[in-house]
SEVOBA-259780 format. One record per residue (C-alpha): x, y, z. Coordinates in steps of 0.1 Angstrom, whole numbers, plus 5000, padded with zeros to 4 digits. Layout:
! SEVOBA-259780
XYZ/...
This chain:
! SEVOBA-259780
883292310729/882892280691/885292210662/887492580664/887992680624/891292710604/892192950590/893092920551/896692870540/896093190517/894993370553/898493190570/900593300539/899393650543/900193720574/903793480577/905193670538/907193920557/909193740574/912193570564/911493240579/908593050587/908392720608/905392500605/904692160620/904491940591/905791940553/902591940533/901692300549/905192400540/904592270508/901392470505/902992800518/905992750495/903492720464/902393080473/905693270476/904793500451/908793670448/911593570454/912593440488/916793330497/916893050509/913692840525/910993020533/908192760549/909792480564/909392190593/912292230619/913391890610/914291960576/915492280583/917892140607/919091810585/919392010553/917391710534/914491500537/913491380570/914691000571/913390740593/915790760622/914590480641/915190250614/918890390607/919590370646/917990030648/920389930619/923590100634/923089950664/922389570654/925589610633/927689790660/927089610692/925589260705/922389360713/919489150702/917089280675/913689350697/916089490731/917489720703/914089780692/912989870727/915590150737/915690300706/912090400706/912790510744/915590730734/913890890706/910690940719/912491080755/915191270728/911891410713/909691560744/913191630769/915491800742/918491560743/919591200740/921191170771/917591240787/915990860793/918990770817/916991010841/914790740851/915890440867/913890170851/914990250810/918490350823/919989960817/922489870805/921289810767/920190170771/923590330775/924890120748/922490300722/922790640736/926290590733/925990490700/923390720686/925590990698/927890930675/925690880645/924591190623/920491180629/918191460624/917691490658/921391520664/921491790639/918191950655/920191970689/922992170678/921292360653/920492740662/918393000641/920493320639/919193610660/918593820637/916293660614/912493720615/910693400627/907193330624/906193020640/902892810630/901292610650/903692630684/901992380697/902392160676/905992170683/907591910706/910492050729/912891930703/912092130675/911292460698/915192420710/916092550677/914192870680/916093260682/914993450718/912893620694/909993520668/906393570666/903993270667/900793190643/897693080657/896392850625/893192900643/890193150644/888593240667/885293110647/883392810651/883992550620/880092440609/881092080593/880091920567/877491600574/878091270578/877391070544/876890700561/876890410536/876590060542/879789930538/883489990532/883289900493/880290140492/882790430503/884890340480/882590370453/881790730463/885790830451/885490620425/882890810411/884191140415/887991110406/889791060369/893091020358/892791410347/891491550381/893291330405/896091560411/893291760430/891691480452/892791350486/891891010508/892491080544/891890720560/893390510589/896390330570/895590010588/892189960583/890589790556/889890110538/893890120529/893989810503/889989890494/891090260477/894790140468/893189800445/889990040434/892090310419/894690030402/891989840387/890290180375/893390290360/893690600384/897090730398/898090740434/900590790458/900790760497/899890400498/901590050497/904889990512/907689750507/905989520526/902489550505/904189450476/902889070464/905888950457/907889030488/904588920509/905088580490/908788550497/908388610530/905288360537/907488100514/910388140545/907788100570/906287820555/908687660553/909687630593/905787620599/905187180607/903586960592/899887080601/900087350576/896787370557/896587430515/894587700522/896687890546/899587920519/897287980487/898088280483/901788180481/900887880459/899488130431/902188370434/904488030427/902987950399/901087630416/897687600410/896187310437/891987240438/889987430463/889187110475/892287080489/892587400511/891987190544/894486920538/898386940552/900587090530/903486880530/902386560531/899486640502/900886380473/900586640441/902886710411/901987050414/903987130451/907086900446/908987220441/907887310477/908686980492/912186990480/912787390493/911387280528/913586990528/916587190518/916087530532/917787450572/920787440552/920287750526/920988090532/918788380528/920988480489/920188130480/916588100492/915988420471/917588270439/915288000442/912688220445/913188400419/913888090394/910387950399/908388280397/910588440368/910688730388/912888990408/913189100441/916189300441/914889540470/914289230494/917689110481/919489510491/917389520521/918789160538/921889280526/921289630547/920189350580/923789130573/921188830567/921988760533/924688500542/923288370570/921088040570/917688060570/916387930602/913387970624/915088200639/916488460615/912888430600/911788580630/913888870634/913188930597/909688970600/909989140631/912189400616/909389440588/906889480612/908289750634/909789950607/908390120571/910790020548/911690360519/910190280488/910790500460/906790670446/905590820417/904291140435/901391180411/897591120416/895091070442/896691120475/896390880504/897190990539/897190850569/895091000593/897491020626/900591160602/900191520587/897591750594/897391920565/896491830527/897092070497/893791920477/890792130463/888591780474/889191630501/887291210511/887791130548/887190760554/885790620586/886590870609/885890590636/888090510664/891090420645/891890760638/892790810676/896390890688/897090630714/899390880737/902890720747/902890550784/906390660794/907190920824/908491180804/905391260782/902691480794/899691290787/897491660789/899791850766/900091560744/895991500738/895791880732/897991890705/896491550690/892991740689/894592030676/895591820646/892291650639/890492000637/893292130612/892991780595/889091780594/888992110573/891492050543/890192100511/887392370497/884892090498/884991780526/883091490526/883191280553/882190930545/880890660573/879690350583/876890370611/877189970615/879889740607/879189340613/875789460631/877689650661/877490030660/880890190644/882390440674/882990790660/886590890666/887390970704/887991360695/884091400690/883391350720/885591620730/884891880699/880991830698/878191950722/875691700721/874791340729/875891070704/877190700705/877490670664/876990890633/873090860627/873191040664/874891360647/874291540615/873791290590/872791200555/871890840548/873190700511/872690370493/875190230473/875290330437/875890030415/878090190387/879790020354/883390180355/884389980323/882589730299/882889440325/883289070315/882289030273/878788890274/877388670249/873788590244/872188210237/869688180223/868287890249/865687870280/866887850315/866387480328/864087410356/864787290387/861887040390/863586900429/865087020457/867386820480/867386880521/870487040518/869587300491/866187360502/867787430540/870487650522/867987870500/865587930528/868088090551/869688320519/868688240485/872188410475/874088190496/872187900476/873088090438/876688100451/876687720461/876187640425/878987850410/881387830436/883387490446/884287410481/887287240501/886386920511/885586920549/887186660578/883786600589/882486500552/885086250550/884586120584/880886130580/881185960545/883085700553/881285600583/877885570561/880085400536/880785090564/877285140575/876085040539/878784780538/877684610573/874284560560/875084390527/878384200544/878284150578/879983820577/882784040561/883684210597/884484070632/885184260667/888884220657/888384320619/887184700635/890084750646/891884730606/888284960591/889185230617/892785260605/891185280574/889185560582/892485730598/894685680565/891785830547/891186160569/894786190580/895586460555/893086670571/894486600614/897386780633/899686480645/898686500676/895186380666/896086060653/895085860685/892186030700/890485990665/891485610658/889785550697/886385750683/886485560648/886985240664/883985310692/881485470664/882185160643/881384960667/877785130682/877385110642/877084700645/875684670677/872784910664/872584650634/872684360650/870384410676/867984600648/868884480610/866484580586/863584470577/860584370550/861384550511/863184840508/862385170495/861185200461/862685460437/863385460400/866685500405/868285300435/871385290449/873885500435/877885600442/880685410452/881685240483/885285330502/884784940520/883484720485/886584860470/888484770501/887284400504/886284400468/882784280473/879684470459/876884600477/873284450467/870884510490/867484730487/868084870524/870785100521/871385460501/868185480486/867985740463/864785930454/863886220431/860186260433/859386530409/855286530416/856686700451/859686850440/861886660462/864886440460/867186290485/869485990495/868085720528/871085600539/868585320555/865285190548/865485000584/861684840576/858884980552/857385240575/860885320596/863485540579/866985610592/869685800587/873485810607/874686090621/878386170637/877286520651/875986600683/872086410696/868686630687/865786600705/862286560685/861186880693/864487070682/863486850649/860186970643/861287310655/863887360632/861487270604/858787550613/857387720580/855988050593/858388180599/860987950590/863387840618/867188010621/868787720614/866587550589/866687190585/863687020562/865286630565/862986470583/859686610567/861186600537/861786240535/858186180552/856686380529/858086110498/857685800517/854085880525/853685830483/854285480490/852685410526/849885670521/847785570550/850485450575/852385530608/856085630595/859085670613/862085880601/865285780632/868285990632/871085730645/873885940661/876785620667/879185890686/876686050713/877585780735/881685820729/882585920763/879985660780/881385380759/885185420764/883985420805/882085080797/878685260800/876985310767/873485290754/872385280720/868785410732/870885740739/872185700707/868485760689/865786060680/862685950660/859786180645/856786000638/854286080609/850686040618/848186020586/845986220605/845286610613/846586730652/842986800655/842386380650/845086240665/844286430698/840786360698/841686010699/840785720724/844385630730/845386030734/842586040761/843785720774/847685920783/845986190799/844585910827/847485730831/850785870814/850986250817/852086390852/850286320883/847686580889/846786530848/846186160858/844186250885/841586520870/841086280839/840685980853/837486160868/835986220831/834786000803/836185980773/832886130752/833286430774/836686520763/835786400726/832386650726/834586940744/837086870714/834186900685/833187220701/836087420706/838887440684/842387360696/844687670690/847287670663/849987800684/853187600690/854487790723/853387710758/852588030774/850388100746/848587800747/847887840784/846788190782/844188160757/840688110757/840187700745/842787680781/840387840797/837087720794/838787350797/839887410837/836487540837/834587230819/836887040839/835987170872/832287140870/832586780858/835486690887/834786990911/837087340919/839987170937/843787320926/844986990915/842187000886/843187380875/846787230877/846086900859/844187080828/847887300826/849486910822/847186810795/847687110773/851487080779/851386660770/849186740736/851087030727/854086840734/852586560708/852486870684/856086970686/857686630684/855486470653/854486560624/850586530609/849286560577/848786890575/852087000586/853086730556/850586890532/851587280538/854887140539/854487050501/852787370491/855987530509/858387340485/855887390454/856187780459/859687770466/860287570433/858587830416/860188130432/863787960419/862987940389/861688270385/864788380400/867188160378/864988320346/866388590356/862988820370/864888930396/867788900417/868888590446/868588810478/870688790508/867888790529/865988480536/862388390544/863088480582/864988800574/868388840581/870288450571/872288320598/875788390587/876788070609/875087810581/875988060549/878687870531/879888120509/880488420537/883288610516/880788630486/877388760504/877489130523/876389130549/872989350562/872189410526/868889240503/870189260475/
């Protein structure tokens, strides 16, 4: 099967002008006809059966039932909502109202209310059910099967039907696939002006994103329209109707769910706010709020909008006629009535009156025909597929014919179509609409399978943009990188640009986290200052502190895990306090402290929150504990790491998915000052043993991951005495075993002569060559027995083992040559010699760890 070709209107009006009536499926191809009358015609000529029967335009009869019957009987809203879409839809395919009592289960009791009643009301389909064409007028019909039963009752015995089909083949145009929704958008944007939008269409899926992409490009371009938002897209009935529900929401209502309410009110609150509770956030700025919470149980609807429109020195007159239309504007506004309301608004389009000028936006299930010389279809994915009613009385068969039907006529409007795609959306494959599969002969799960034309976005300048004004000054050099920003700009360098224009909400687990190293800092320098009992008062400090950011429910489960992490915090402290000097740096110490303000002592000690900015590396960074001259330490309230996931995560080539540069980063600068000595960098995680400690089982052991820096090469440190001395006695058994057979210089000449590998994974390690000729040195010195073959497998897995949970001095010194060249790259980029990329040195950046999502498109480099 392949798409069957239209025929033109000028071909339908051709051979339909004779006759004295001509009945079509939709308005716009009545429309179209109409245009081409080319004498005069009595009365209509092209017309749907709907209009022809009501006399006027088609109304929303569902809505004016739904309404009739809410005010007429006792049913509730949704019941009422239920049977009138049964009856209409049965009234529809069956011919008459009366029809849906024929089956059992929809013929309740609620249902023969609103028969009854819409019996008595003057619909269009009541006027299509007692409306007859005279006999003896000429009938053409277009499209017969497009007709439900309904609007064929109307027909005379005798008329002639139009096939708006060929019997041709229709040779499509390609698919243009883009990269993104905004990228589509573009392609209109490009094409249409104020003067030749009267002769463009957008055919799109109303509820997909495309809808408020085209309806905001256009505005913002200065472009007319029509076809698009509704009485519920309008901003200020949106923010009317989120200030109701708001308002009846709790207490755990976040900043940042009602923000867009907030600016339409006129109440500008800091991003740092957004994850904070709403109503018990202590600003100037919401008092208005606060007091319309508190006062709306006992407001009604009238009143609510007066309010409304006080403090945005606006109008809303159409809400205010609408509520009237429901009967809620004298009721009170609870939970309840704020239900129905935005029920009713969801299952019903409320009229609007347009300007019916400009671009024209149609939905892609309504109308299959549109009047424009250019047609854009958008998507074309599975959105724009009919989902077929469930109910006994429609035949599914007859139903999917004439929805395919449709889609071919709607697929060839216009003298030139372009049908515009996306062959990947969030990395999954877009599926083409259902009809394809139907309408094309040949194999395909998305567009790049079919005839298709790959485009990259055009970047165009629509207006002058933002005034720019040049200085006359050189762009500062970043001369250090912290761990945080140096993690960030390896997985996208754009997510790193954005993090230093773009301000953040502060985060639960900063606060938590903060405060916690703030009482670490606090113990060291004070520890006279807190007793087992005196925990108990810091941890309701730490819950006064993040309560704005907890559900109510919370509350205890948190004061239980601040008081337990507080108290593995001591125990770590006072089993291990620090040691020796602390770090040197220029510049120690720094920020203040939640707990000296709280007991009003200071902090002076050279131990904790060291900060460094070593500009001869590039690096810079905050210790939150110098635990002894060669030991660093830093707390943690996330979830335990191994070593290995450490080192892993801090792999260079190619960098790690989930980049993290702490721990060699802060070995790199304390190696400045202990040059030619064992370090230790610890991370301390106080809440890995929550659960074992509230059972009476905890150990801070489990509590701790430590990296060690060796001031040696891999190469060194294995060829070592003491490295020898673990393969005798504490790698696995059958390593013991085939070493303890050898001599030390043996395994030290075997290491001179062949080089160790450079790989990091297991199976290549064992496979290679230097694996190899070791079982086979080992052999000849011990003999050919399978525990030897199986011992040398041991000893590569303990040294490489060694490799992935330490550092050395070369990972340290390409490590530094690493930061050196990324220094240089950002500051090339900040110069302004080319762009911050999306993509990071490992390719795509984990969206998980970008900060600054909504700002960074996603799949593209640039």
């Amino acid at each position: 099967m392949s798409i069957t070709r239209a025929k033109s209107l000028d071909s339908l009006y051709e051979e339909c002008k004779d006759f004295d009536l001509v009945l079509v499926p939709d308005a716009p191809m009545a429309s179209a006809l109409n245009r081409r009358l080319d004498q005069p015609h009595f009365g209509p000529f092209a017309i749907p059966p709907r209009r022809l029967a009501a006399r006027r335009r088609e109304q929303a009869e569902d809505r004016l039932a739904f309404l009739e019957i809410i005010e007429t009987t006792d049913l509730n809203w949704k019941e009422t909502s239920y049977v009138v879409g049964n009856i209409l839809q049965c009234w529809e395919y069956l011919g008459t109202a009366e029809a849906v009592l024929d089956y059992d289960q929809f013929a309740t009791k609620a249902t023969h209310t609103a028969v009854d009643c819409i019996a008595e009301m003057d619909t269009t389909s009541t006027r299509l059910t007692e409306y007859s064409i005279d006999a003896d007028t000429s009938v053409a019909v277009v499209g017969f099967k497009q007709l439900t039963e309904l609007e064929r009752s109307i027909l005379p015995p005798d008329y002639e039907t139009v096939d708006p089909f060929t019997e041709e083949s229709f040779d499509h145009p390609p698919f243009r696939i883009l990269d993104s929704p905004a990228a589509i958008v573009d392609i209109v944007l490009d094409t249409v002006t104020p003067e030749n939008a009267e002769g463009v269409a957008v055919v799109l899926d109303a509820a997909s994103q495309y809808s408020s992409l085209i309806e905001s490009a256009l505005e913002a371009a200065d472009i007319p329209y029509y076809g698009g938002p509704g009485f519920t897209d309008d901003a200020r009935h949106r923010a009317f109707l989120q200030l109701l529900r708001s308002a009846h929401t709790g207490r755990d209502t976040r900043v940042g769910d009602v923000r867009p309410l907030l600016t339409q009110l006129g109440m500008p609150i800091d991003i740092e706010h957004d994850e904070k509770r709403l109503f018990d956030l202590d600003r100037s700025e919401v008092d208005w709020l606060h007091e319309f919470r508190d006062e709306i149980r006992s407001s009604t609807f009238e009143e609510a909008i007066d309010a409304y429109e006080g403090v945005t020195d606006t109008t809303i007159d159409a809400f205010r006629d609408e509520l009237s239309t429901l009967g809620l504007l004298d009721e009170a506004v609870t939970e309840q009535a704020v239900d129905r309301l935005e029920f009713y608004l969801q299952s019903y389009e409320v009229p609007v009156d347009r300007e019916n000028e400009g671009v024209l936006l149609a939905d892609a299930k309504s109308a299959a025909h549109v009047d424009r010389a250019v047609v854009f279809y958008f998507g074309l994915d599975e959105g724009w597929t009919h989902s077929s009613p469930r109910r006994p009385w429609v035949d599914r068969g007859q139903e999917f014919e004439r929805n395919i039907r449709q889609f071919q006529l709607l697929l060839q409007n216009g003298v030139d179509q372009y049908y515009l795609v996306q062959d990947t959306a969030g990395g999954t494959p877009v599926t083409p609409c259902l009809y394809f599969e139907e309408l094309i002969d040949e194999e395909f799960d998305r567009f790049s399978d079919l005839n298709s034309l790959q485009h990259s976005r055009a970047f165009r300048t629509t207006q002058d943009g933002f005034e720019r004004e040049p200085l006359d000054v050189s762009p500062e050099d970043v001369t250090a990188l912290s761990q945080s920003s140096l993690n960030t700009y390896v997985n996208s360098p754009r997510d790193y640009f954005f993090s230093r224009l773009v301000d953040n909400p502060d985060k639960e687990h900063f606060k938590e986290g903060n405060l916690f190293h703030d009482f670490a800092e606090f113990y060291v320098s004070h520890p006279d200052a807190i007793s087992t009992d005196t925990l108990d008062e810091v941890a309701a400090a730490i819950l006064d502190e993040v309560d704005p950011f907890l559900r109510g429910v919370d509350r205890e489960v948190r004061l239980t895990k601040y008081r337990v992490g507080l108290q593995t915090i001591v125990e770590f402290l006072d089993a291990n306090p620090p040691q020796g000097d602390g770090l040197t740096t220029p510049d120690s110490g720094w920020g203040e402290n939640f707990f000296a303000e709280y007991y009003d002592q200071p902090i002076d000690t050279s131990h904790t929150e060291r900060w460094f900015e070593n500009t001869d590396l590039g690096l810079k960074g905050k210790i939150d504990l110098v635990h002894s001259p060669t030991r660093l330490l830093d707390y943690k309230s996330g979830s335990k790491k191994s070593a290995y996931s450490i080192v892993k995560h801090s792999s260079l080539d190619p960098p790690s998915d989930k980049p993290n540069f702490q721990a060699l980063l802060y070995l790199a600068h304390q190696r400045t000052e202990r040059p030619d000595e064992e370090l230790r960098f610890t991370f301390f995680h106080f809440l890995e043993t929550l659960d074992d400690v509230v059972t009476g089982d905890g150990s801070l052991e489990d509590c701790l991951t430590t990296v060690t820096y060796y001031p040696v090469t891999y190469e060194g440190y294995i060829a070592r005495r003491d490295t020898f001395t673990e393969l005798q006695e504490d790698a696995a058994n059958d390593c013991n075993k085939t070493f303890s057979k050898v001599e030390y210089e043996e395994y030290s000449e075997f290491l001179d002569v062949h080089e160790f590998p450079e790989t990091r994974d297991k199976s290549e390690l064992l496979d290679s060559m230097f694996a190899r000729l070791l079982t086979e040195q080992m052999k000849e010195s011990v003999g050919d027995y399978k525990y030897v073959k199986k011992g040398c497998k041991q000893a590569l897995r303990h040294l490489l083992r060694i490799r992935n949970q330490n550092y050395f001095t070369g990972d340290v010194d390409v490590f530094e040559q690493f930061v050196r060249d990324r220094l240089s790259e950002l500051n090339d980029r900040r110069a302004g010699d080319e762009r911050f990329p999306v993509l990071g040195l490992g390719g795509d950046p984990n969206y998980r760890y970008v900060d600054n999502r909504d700002c960074i498109l996603e799949g593209g480099s640039r």
